[in-house]
C-alpha positions as CSV (number, residue, x, y, z in Angstrom):
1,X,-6.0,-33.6,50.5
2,X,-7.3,-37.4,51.6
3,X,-5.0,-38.6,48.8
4,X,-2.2,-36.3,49.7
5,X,-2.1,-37.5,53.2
6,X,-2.1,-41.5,52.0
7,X,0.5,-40.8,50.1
8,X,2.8,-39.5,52.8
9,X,1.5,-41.6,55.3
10,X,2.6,-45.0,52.5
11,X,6.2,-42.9,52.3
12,X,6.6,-42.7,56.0
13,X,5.6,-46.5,56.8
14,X,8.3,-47.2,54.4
15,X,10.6,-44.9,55.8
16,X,10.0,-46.7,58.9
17,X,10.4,-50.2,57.7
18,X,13.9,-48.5,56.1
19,X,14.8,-47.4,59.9
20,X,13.8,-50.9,61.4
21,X,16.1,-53.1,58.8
22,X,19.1,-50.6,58.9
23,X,18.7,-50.8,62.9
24,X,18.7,-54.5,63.1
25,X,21.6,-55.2,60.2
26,X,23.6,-52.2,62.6
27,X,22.6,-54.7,65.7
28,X,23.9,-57.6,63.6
29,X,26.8,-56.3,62.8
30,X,27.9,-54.8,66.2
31,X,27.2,-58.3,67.7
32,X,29.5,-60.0,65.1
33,X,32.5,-57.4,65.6
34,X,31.6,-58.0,69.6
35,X,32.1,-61.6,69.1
36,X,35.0,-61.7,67.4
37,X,36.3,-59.0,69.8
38,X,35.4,-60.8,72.7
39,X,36.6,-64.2,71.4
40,X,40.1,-62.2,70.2
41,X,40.4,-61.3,74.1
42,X,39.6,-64.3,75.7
43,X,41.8,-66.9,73.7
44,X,44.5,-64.5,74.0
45,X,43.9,-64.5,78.1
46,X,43.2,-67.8,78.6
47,X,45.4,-69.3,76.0
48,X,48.7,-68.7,77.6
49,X,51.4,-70.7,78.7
50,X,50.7,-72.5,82.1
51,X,53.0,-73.9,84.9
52,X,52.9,-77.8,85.6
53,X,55.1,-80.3,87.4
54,X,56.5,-81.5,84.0
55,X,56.5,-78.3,81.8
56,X,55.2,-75.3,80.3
57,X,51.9,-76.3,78.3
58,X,52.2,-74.9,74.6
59,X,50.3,-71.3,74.8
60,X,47.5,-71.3,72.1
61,X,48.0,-68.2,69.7
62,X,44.7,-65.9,70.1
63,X,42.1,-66.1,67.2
64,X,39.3,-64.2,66.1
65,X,36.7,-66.4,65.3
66,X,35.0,-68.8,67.9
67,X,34.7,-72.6,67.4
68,X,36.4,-72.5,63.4
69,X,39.7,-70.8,64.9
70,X,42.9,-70.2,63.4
71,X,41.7,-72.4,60.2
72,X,41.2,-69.1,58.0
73,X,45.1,-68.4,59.2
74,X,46.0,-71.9,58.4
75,X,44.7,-71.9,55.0
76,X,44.3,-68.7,53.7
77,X,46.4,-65.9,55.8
78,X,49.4,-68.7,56.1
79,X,51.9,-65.9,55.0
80,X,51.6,-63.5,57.7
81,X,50.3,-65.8,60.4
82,X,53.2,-67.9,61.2
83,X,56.0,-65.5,60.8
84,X,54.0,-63.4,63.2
85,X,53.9,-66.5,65.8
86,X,57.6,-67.5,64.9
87,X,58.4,-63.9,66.1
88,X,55.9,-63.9,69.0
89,X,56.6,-67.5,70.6
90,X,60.4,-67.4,70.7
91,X,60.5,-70.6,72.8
92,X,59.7,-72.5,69.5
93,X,56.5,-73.7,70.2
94,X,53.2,-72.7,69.9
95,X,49.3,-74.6,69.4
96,X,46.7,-73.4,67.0
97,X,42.7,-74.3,66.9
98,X,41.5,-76.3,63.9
99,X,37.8,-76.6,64.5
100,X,37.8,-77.5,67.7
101,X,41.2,-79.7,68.1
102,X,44.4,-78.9,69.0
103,X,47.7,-78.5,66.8
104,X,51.0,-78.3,68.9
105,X,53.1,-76.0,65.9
106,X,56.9,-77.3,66.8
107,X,59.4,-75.1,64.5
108,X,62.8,-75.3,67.1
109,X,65.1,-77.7,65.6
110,X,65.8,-79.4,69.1
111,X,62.5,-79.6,70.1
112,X,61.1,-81.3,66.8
113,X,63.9,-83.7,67.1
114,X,63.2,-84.9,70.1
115,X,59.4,-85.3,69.4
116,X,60.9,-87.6,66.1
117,X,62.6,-89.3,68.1
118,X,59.6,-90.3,70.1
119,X,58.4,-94.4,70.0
120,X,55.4,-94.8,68.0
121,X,53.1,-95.5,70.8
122,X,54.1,-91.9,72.0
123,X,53.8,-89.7,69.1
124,X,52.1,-91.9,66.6
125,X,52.8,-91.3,62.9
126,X,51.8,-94.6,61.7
127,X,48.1,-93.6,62.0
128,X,48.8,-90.8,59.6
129,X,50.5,-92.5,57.1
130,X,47.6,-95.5,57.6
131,X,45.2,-93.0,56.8
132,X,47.2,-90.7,53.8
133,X,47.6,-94.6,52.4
134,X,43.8,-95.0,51.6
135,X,42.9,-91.2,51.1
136,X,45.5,-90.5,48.9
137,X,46.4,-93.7,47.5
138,X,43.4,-95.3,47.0
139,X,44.3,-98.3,49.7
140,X,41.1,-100.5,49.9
141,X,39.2,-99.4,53.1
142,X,38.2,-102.9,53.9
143,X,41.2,-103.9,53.8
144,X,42.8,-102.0,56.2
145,X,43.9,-104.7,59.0
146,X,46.0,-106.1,56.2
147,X,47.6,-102.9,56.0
148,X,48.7,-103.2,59.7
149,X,49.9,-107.1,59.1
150,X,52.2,-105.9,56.6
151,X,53.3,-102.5,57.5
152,X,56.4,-103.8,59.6
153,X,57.7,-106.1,56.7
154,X,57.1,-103.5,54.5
155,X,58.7,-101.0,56.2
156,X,61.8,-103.5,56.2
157,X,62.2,-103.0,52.9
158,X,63.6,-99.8,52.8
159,X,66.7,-100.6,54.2
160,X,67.7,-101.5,50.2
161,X,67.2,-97.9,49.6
162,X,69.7,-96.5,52.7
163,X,72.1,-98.7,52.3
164,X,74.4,-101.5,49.8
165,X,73.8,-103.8,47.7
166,X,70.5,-101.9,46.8
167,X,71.2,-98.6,47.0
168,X,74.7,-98.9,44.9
169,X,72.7,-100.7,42.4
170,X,69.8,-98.2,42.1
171,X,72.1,-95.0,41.9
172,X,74.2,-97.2,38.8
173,X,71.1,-98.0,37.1
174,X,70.4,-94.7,37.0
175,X,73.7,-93.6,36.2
176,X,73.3,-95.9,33.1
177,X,70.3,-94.3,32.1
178,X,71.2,-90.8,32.4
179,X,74.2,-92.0,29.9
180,X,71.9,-93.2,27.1
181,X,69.0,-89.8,28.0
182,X,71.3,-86.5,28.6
183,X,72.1,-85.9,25.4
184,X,68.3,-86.0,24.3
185,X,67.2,-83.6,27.1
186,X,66.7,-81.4,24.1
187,X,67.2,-83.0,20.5
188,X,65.9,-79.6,18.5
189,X,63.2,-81.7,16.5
190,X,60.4,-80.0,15.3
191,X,58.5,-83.0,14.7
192,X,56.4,-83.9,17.5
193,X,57.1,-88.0,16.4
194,X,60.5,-87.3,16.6
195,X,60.8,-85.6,20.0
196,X,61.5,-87.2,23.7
197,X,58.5,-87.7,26.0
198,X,59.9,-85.2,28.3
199,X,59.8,-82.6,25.4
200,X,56.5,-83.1,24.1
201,X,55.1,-82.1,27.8
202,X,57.3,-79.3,28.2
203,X,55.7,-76.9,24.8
204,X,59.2,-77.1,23.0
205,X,59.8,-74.9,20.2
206,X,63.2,-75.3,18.1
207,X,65.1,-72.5,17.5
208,X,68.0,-70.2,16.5
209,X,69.6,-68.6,19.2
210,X,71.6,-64.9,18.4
211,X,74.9,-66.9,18.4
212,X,73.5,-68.6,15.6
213,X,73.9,-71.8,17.5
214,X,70.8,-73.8,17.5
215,X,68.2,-73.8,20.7
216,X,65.6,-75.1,22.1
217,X,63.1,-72.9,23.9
218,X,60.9,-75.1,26.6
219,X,59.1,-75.1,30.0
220,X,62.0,-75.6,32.1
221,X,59.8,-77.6,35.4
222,X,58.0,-79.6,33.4
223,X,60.8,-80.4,30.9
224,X,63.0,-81.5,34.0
225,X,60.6,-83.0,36.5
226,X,59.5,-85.4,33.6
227,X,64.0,-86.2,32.1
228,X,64.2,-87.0,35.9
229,X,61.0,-89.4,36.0
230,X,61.6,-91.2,32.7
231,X,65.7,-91.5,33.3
232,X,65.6,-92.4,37.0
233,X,62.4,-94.9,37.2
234,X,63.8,-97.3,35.1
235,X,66.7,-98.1,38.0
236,X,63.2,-98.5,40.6
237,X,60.4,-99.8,38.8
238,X,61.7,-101.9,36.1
239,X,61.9,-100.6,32.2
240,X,59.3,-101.9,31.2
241,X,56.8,-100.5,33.9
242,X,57.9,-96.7,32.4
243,X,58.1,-97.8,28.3
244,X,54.6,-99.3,28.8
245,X,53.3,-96.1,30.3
246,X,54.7,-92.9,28.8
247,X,51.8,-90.4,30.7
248,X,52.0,-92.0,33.7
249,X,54.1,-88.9,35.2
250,X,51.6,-86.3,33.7
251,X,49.1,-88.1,35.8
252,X,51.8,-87.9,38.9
253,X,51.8,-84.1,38.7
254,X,48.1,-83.7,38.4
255,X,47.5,-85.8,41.5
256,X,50.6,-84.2,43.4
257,X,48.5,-80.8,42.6
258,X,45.6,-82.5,43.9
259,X,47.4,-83.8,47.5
260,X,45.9,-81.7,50.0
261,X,42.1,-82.1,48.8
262,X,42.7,-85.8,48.3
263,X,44.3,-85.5,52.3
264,X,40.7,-84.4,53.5
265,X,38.6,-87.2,52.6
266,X,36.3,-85.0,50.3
267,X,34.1,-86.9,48.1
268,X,34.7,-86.6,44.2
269,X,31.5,-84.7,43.7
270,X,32.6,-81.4,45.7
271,X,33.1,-78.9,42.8
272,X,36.6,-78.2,42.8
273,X,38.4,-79.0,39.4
274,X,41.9,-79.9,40.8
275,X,40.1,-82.5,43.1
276,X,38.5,-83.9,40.3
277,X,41.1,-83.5,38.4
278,X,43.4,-85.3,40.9
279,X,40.5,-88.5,41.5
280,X,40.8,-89.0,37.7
281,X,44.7,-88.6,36.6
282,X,44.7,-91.4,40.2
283,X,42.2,-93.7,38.7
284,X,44.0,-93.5,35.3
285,X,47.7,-94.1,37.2
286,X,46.0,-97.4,39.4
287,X,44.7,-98.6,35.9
288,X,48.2,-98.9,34.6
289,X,49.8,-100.3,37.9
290,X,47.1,-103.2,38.0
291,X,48.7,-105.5,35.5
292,X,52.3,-104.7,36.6
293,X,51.4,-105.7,39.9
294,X,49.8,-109.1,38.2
295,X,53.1,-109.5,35.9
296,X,55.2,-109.0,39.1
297,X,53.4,-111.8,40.6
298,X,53.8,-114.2,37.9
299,X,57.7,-113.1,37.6
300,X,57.8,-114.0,41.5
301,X,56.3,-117.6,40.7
302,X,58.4,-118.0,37.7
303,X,55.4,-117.9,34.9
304,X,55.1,-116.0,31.9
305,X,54.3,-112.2,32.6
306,X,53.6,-111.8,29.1
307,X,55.6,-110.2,25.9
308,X,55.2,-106.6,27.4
309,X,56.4,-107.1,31.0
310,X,59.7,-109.5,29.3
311,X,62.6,-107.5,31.4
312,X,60.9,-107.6,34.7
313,X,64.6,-109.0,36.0
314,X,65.6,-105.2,36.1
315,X,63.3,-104.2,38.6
316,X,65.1,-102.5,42.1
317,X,66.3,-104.5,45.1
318,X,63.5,-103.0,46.5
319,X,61.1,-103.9,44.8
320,X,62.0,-107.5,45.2
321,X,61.6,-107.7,48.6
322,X,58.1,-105.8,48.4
323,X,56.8,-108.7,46.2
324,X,57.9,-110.5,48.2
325,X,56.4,-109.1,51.6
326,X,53.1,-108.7,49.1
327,X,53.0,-112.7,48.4
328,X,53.5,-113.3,52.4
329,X,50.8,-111.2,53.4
330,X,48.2,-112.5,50.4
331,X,47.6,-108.6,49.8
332,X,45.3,-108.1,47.1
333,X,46.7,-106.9,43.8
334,X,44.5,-103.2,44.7
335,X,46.5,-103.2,47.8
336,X,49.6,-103.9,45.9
337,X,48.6,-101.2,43.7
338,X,48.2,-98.2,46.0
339,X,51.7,-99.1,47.3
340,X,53.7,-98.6,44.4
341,X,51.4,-95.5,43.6
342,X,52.6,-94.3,47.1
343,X,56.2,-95.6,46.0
344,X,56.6,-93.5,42.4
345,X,54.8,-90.7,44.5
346,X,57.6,-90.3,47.1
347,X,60.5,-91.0,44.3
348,X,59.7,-88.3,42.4
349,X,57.0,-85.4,44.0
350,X,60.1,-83.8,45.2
351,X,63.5,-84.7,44.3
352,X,62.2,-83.8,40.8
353,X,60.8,-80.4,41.3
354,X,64.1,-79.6,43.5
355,X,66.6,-80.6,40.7
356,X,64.7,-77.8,38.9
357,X,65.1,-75.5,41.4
358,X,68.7,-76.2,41.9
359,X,69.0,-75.9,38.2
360,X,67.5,-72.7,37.6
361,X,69.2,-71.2,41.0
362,X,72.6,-71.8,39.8
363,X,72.2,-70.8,36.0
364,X,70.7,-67.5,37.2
365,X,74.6,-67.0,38.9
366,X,76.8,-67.1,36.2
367,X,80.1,-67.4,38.4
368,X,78.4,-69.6,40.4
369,X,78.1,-71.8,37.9
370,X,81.0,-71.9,36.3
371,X,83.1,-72.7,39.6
372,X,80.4,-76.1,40.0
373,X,81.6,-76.8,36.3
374,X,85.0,-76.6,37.2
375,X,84.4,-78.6,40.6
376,X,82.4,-81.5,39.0
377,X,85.1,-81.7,36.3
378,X,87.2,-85.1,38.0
379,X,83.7,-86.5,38.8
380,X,81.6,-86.2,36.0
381,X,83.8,-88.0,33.2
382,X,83.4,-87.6,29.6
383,X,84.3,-88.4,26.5
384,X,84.6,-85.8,23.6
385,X,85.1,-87.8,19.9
386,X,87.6,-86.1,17.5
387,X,86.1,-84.6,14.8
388,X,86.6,-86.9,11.8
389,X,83.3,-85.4,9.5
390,X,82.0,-82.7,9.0
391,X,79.2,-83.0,11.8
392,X,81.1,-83.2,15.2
393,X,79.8,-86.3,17.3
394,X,78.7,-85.7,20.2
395,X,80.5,-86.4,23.6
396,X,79.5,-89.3,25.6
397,X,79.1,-89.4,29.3
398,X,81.2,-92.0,30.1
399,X,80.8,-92.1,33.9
400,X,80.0,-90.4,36.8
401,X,81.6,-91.0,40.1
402,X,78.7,-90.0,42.5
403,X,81.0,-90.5,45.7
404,X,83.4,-88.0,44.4
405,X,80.4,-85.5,44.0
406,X,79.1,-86.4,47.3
407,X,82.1,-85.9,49.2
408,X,84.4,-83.5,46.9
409,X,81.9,-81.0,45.5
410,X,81.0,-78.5,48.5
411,X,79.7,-75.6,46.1
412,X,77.3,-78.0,44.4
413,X,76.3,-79.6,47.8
414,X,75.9,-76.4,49.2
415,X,73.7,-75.1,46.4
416,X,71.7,-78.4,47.4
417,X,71.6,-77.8,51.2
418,X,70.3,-74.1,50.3
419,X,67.7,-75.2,47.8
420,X,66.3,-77.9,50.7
421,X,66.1,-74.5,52.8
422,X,64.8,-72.3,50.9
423,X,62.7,-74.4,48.5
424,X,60.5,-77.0,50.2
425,X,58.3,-76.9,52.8
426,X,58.2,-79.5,54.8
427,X,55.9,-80.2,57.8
428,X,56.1,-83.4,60.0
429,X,52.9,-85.0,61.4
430,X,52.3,-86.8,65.1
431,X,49.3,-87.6,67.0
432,X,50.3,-87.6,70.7
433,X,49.2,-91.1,72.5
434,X,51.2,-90.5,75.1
435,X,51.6,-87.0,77.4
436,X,55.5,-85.8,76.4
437,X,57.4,-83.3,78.0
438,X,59.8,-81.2,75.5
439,X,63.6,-79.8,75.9
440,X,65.9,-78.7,74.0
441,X,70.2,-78.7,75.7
442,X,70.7,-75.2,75.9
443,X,71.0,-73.4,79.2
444,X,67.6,-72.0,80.8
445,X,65.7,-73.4,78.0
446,X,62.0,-74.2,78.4
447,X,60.3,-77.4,78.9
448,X,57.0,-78.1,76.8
449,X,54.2,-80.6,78.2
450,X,53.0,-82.1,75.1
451,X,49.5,-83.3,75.8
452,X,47.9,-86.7,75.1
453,X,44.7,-86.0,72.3
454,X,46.2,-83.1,70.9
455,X,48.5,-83.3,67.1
456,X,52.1,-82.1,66.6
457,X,53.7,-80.7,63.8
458,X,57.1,-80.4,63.5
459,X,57.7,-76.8,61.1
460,X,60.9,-77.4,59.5
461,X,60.0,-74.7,57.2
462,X,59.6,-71.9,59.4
463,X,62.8,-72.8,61.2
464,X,64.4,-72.6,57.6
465,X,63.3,-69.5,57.4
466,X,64.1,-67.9,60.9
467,X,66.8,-65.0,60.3
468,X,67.3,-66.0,64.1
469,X,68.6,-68.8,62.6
470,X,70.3,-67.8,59.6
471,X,71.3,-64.3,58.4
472,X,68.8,-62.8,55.2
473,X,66.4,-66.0,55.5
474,X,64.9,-65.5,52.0
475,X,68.1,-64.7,50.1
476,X,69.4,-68.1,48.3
477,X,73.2,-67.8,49.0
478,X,75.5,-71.2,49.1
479,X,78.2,-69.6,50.8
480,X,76.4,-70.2,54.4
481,X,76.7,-74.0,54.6
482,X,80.3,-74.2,53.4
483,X,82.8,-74.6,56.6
484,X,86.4,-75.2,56.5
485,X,88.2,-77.7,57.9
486,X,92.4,-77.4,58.9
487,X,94.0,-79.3,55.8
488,X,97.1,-81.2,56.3
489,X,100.3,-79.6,57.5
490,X,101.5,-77.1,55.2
491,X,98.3,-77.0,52.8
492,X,95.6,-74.8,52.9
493,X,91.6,-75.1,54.8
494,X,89.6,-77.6,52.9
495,X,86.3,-76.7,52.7
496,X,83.3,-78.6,53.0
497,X,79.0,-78.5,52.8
498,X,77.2,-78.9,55.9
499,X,73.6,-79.5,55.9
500,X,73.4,-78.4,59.9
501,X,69.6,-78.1,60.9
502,X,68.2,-78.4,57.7
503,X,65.7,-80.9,58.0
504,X,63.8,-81.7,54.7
505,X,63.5,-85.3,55.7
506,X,62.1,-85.2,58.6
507,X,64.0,-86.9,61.8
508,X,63.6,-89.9,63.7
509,X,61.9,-93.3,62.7
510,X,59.5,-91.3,60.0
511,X,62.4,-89.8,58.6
512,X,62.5,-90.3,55.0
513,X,63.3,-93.8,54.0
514,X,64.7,-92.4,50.0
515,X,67.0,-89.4,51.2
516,X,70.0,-91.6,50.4
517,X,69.2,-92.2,46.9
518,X,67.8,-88.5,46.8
519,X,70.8,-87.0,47.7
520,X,73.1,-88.9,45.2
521,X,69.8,-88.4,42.4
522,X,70.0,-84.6,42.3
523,X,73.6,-84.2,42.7
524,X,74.4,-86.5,39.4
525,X,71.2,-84.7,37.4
526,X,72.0,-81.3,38.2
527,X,76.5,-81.7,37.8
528,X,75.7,-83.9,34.8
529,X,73.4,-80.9,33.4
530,X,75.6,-78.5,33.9
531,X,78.6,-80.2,32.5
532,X,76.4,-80.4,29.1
533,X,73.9,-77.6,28.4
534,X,73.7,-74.0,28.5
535,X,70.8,-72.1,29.1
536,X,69.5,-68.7,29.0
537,X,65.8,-66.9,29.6
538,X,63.7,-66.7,26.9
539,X,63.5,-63.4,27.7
540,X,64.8,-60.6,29.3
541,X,67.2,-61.5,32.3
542,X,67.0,-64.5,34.5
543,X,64.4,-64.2,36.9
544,X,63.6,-66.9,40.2
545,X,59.4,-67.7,39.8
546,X,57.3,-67.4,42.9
547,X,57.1,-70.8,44.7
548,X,53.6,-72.4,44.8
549,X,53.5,-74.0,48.2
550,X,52.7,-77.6,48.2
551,X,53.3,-80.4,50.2
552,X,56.7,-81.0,50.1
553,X,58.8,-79.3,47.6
554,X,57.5,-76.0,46.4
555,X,56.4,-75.8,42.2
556,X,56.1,-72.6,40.4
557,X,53.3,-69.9,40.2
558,X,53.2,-69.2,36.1
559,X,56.0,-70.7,33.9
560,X,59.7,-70.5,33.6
561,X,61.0,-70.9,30.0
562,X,64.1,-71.2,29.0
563,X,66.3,-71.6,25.9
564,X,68.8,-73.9,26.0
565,X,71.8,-75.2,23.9
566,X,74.4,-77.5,23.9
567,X,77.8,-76.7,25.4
568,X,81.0,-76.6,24.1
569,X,82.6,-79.0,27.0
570,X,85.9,-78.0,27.5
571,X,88.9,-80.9,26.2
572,X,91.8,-79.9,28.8
């Protein structure tokens, strides 16, 4: 009996001990679901719009979770969060909490214009771009006052990418490229020695189509992303600088990837693979940019750069006059370095990736496509050999008028405009110095106090993506940016591509400094691509990948590969 009553009292002490730890984790709990309750209930209250003298203040959307925020929206619930506060906050603004700071969310076209348009001292983007500078592109930190010294001659520099001499030049030199490379996009080698660069990345594999004509079945992004890099560079950075270093744009990719870990400032230890990843393919990129930068130096003093940096001559208009801001401001050649890694960065992280997706876009619409071959016909000029052997020679691009295209092509501009819409993502950046107040010109509309402290990002993506805006927001369709204009007396509308309020460029003094040349770069690639190959799915029908959202313009979730042939270009 004694041992029969130890034993049940030992079960009952447990059973108690079992009733004590469920009653404290049910205690736990009920606190954290009050908290978040709570929390959920007072931002929402106390986060609305308020009344001043100079404007509504930006209501702060409510959030769950005290002192961390919307972050967990921000970063991981990004899809349904700000569609929901696009919806809720139809007066085109509204502020978030990231750990304790706030983010003004700007996503009305005349609002975020206005903020661009803002002086620096206002709504300060320099800071941003000071910082992204070392973070990102490995500027030296102790050298950051030399940064500021040459920022404004730097900056100066850009005018030879928006306007003549140095634009012209650096859309023919790529012209004259794209003439020697398009009809090696695919050259149906097996051979791994006897294949392009752009191939070799892209997991080619020769084949025989069910036409019998031959194909070539590749990755179409990273076939594309890497024809672009390796045809268009040479025009920017010199020849030499791309034949001396024929991974450089593998590393590019696997940095771009990296972007937005590199942007917080972790260390390399953190264990997250595409940060390390990123730190490494950056280390390897500064490694080859190190003796350029020395062999631009001596080509600026008239020395001997040595028998691999002999055509140095061909370097960009640009790139002149930032040797020449570098030599003024005694910046060191590390310096140097991480601004031409912040140079082929911008050039090509995402004109490239868009080409693609104006590529694949416009091969997936068969009538589409052939009414841009028909329109790009006067502009894109070619030369077809008669056939003399028994192997037919193939056609030459002889020219491409890229002003024609411009101005004369409105499907293929249009198919641009919608691609910039629907395919990047773009987000401008401000820290407020300066309290703003906000308007935009239509009647009744609501004044913003922008507060000094907080950040401001301007959304262009979600208005490209408000059906407010435009009419099935997620359906890719040209036919929305094409207006028509009276043509002459007695002859018909003539239609023309309007970007409207797409922004992918940004606005105001940060806007971006390449959209010249980018505009010109993807209309000549993609009309000139067109004109020469067909392509196909490897299987199945054609099908549009998910976007992976990055920084700028979207890449792909999985792979896209495609089969692709030469076409028979038409001779009348």
């Amino acid at each position: 009996m004694d041992t029969l009553n130890t034993l049940l009292g030992g079960r009952g002490q447990q059973v108690s001990l079992d009733n004590v730890l469920t009653d404290r984790l049910t205690i736990v709990v009920a606190g954290v679901v009050l908290l978040l309750i709570t929390t959920r209930i007072l931002s929402g209250l106390l986060g609305g719009s308020k009344k001043t003298p100079n404007g509504d203040t930006v209501p702060l959307a409510p959030y769950w979770i005290p002192l961390i925020g919307h972050i967990p929206s921000f970063l991981i619930f990004s899809k349904s969060f700000f569609p929901w506060a696009r919806k809720t906050y139809r007066g085109g603004a509204f502020a978030i909490n990231m750990g304790g700071t706030t983010h003004n969310i700007i996503f009305k076209p005349a609002l975020g214009q206005m903020l661009m348009n803002q002086k620096n001292e206002v709504a300060d983007g320099n800071s941003v771009s000071r910082y992204l500078m070392s973070a990102i592109f490995a500027w030296p930190k102790k050298e950051m006052d030399a940064y500021d010294r040459a920022l404004p001659d730097i900056l100066v520099c850009y005018r030879e990418l928006l306007s003549n001499p140095g634009l012209s030049k650096l859309v023919d030199g790529t012209v004259q490229e794209l003439k020697k490379n398009i009809n090696n996009l695919v050259t149906f080698n097996e051979s791994i020695v006897d294949q392009m660069y752009w191939e070799r990345v892209a997991d080619v594999e020769p084949t025989i189509l069910a036409d019998g004509d031959q194909g070539e079945e590749v990755s179409l992004m990273r076939l594309l992303r890497d024809f672009v890099a390796v045809t268009a560079n040479p025009a920017l950075l010199g020849s030499d600088f791309v034949q001396n270093n024929p991974g450089f744009y593998s590393d590019l990719w696997t940095m771009d990837a990296a972007f937005m870990y590199l942007a917080t400032g972790l260390p390399r230890w953190i264990p997250i693979p595409t940060l390390t990843k990123g730190v490494l393919a950056r280390e390897r990129m500064m490694r080859a940019i190190r003796p350029y930068e020395d062999a631009l130096d001596k080509w600026a003093s008239g020395e001997y750069a040595g028998s691999e940096w002999s055509d140095l001559d061909n370097i960009s208009e640009l790139l002149k006059t930032r040797v020449a801001a570098y030599r003024k401001h005694n910046l060191s050649n590390e310096a140097r370095s991480a601004c031409e890694l912040a140079l082929a960065w911008a050039m090509n992280a995402n004109a490239n990736p868009l080409i693609f997706w104006v590529i694949t876009r416009v091969y997936a619409d068969s009538t589409l496509l052939e009414q841009i071959r028909e329109e790009v016909r006067p502009y894109i000029k070619v030369n077809i050999p008669k056939q003399e052997f028994a192997v037919q020679e193939l056609p030459h691009l002889e020219d491409i008028d890229h002003e024609g295209l411009l101005n004369h092509c409105p499907l293929l501009k249009a198919a641009y405009v919608e691609s910039l819409r629907l395919d990047t993502g773009v987000w401008s950046f401000k820290i407020m110095r300066e309290d703003v107040t906000l308007t935009s010109r239509e009647k009744d509309a609501q004044k913003y106090l922008i507060k000094k402290g907080t950040f401001c990002h301007v959304a262009h993506e979600l208005h490209h993506q408000n059906g407010e805006y435009y009419d099935e927001p997620d359906v890719w369709r040209v036919g929305r940016h094409i207006k028509y204009e009276p043509g002459k007396e007695g002859e018909p509308a003539v239609p023309k591509a309007e970007i409207g309020t797409v922004r992918p460029y940004g606005g105001g003094h940060s806007m971006c400094k390449g959209r010249a040349f980018a505009v010109k770069e993807i209309l000549i690639f993609t009309a000139t691509i067109f004109t020469f190959y067909d392509m196909l799915p490897a299987k199945g029908g054609w099908r549009i990948p998910d976007p992976a959202k990055t920084t700028g313009t979207n890449g792909i979730k999985g792979d896209l590969r495609v089969r692709i042939k030469r076409r028979k270009i038409p001779t009348v």
